[in-house]
C-alpha positions in Angstrom: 23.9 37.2 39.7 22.0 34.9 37.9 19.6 31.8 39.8 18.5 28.9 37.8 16.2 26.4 39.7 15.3 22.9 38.8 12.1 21.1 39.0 12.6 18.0 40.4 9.0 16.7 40.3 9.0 17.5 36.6 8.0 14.7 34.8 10.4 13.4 31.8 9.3 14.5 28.6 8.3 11.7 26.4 9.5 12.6 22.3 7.0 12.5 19.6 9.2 9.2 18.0 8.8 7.0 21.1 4.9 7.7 21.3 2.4 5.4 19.0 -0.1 6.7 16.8 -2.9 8.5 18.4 -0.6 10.3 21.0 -1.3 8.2 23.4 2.3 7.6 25.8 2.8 4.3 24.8 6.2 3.3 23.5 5.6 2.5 19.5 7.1 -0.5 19.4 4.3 -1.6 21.3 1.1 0.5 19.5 0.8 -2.6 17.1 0.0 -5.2 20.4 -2.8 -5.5 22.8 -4.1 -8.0 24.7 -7.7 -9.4 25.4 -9.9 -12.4 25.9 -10.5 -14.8 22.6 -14.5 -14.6 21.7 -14.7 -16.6 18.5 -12.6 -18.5 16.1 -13.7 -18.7 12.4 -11.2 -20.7 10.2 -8.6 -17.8 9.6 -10.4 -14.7 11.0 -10.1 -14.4 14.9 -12.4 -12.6 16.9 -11.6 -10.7 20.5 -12.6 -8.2 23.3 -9.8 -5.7 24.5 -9.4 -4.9 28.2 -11.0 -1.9 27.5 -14.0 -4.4 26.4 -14.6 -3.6 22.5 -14.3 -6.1 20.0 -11.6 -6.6 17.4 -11.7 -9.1 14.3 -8.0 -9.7 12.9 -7.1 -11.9 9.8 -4.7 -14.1 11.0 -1.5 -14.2 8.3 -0.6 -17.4 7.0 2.9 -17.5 8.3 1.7 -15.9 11.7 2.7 -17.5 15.0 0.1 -18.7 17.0 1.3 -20.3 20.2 -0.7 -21.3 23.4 1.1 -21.4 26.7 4.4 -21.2 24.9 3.8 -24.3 22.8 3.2 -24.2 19.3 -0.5 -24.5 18.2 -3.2 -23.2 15.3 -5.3 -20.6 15.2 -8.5 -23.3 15.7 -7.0 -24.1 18.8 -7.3 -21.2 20.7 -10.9 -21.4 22.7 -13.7 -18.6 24.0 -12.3 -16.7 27.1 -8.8 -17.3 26.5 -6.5 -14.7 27.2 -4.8 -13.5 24.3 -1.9 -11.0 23.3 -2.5 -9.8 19.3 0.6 -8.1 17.6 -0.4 -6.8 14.1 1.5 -5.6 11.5 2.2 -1.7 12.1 0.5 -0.7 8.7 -2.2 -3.3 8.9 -4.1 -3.6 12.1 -6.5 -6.1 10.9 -3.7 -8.6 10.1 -2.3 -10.6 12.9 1.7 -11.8 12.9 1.5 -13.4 16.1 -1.0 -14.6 18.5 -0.2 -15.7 22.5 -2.8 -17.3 24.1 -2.0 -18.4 27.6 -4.3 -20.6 29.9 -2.7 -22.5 32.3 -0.3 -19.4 33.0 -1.3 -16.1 34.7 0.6 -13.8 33.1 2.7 -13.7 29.2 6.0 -14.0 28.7 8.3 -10.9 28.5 8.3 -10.0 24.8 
C-alpha cells in the first residue's frame, strides 16, 4: 500500500509566463509600472525617484496620458514631490504611455 502526503504550507508555484523580466514574482503585466515621487520636469522628459529611491528619466510619448488626481492634465503640470505611477511601454522603458500623479488623494486608482 501506497501513502501519498500533501504539503499544505507549500507555497503555489508561480510559472515562468506570469513572472516579469528579471525573475522577480511580479505579475508581467505589471513589470512595465512603478511608482515614485516626481523630481523634475523638463519640457517632454520627466524625471523621478522610485520607492526604492534611484532615479529614473522617462520620455514622455506624445500621445501619453498624463492625468493628475484623475483629471486630465500635461506633463508640465505635474510638480516636485508628487506622487507618481509611470507605465512604460514593455520594449521601451524609457518611454512613458501614461503618467498618474495624485496629490490630493492618498492612494491611485485600481488600474
Amino acid at each position: 500500500m501506497t501513502t501519498h502526503t500533501t504539503d499544505h504550507n507549500k507555497k503555489p508555484e508561480v510559472k515562468p509566463e506570469a513572472m516579469a523580466a528579471g525573475g522577480s514574482s511580479k505579475p508581467a503585466a505589471c513589470a512595465n509600472t512603478h511608482e515614485g515621487k516626481v523630481t523634475s520636469v523638463e519640457g517632454n522628459k520627466l524625471h523621478s525617484t522610485c520607492q526604492e529611491g534611484k532615479s529614473h528619466s522617462h520620455t514622455v510619448a506624445s500621445d501619453a496620458k498624463v492625468t493628475s488626481d484623475g483629471a486630465a492634465c500635461k506633463t508640465e503640470d505635474l510638480k516636485p514631490g508628487a506622487k507618481i505611477r509611470v507605465t512604460t511601454k514593455p520594449e521601451d522603458k524609457h518611454t512613458a504611455t501614461k503618467v498618474e500623479s495624485i496629490q490630493k488623494h492618498t492612494e491611485f486608482a485600481k488600474a
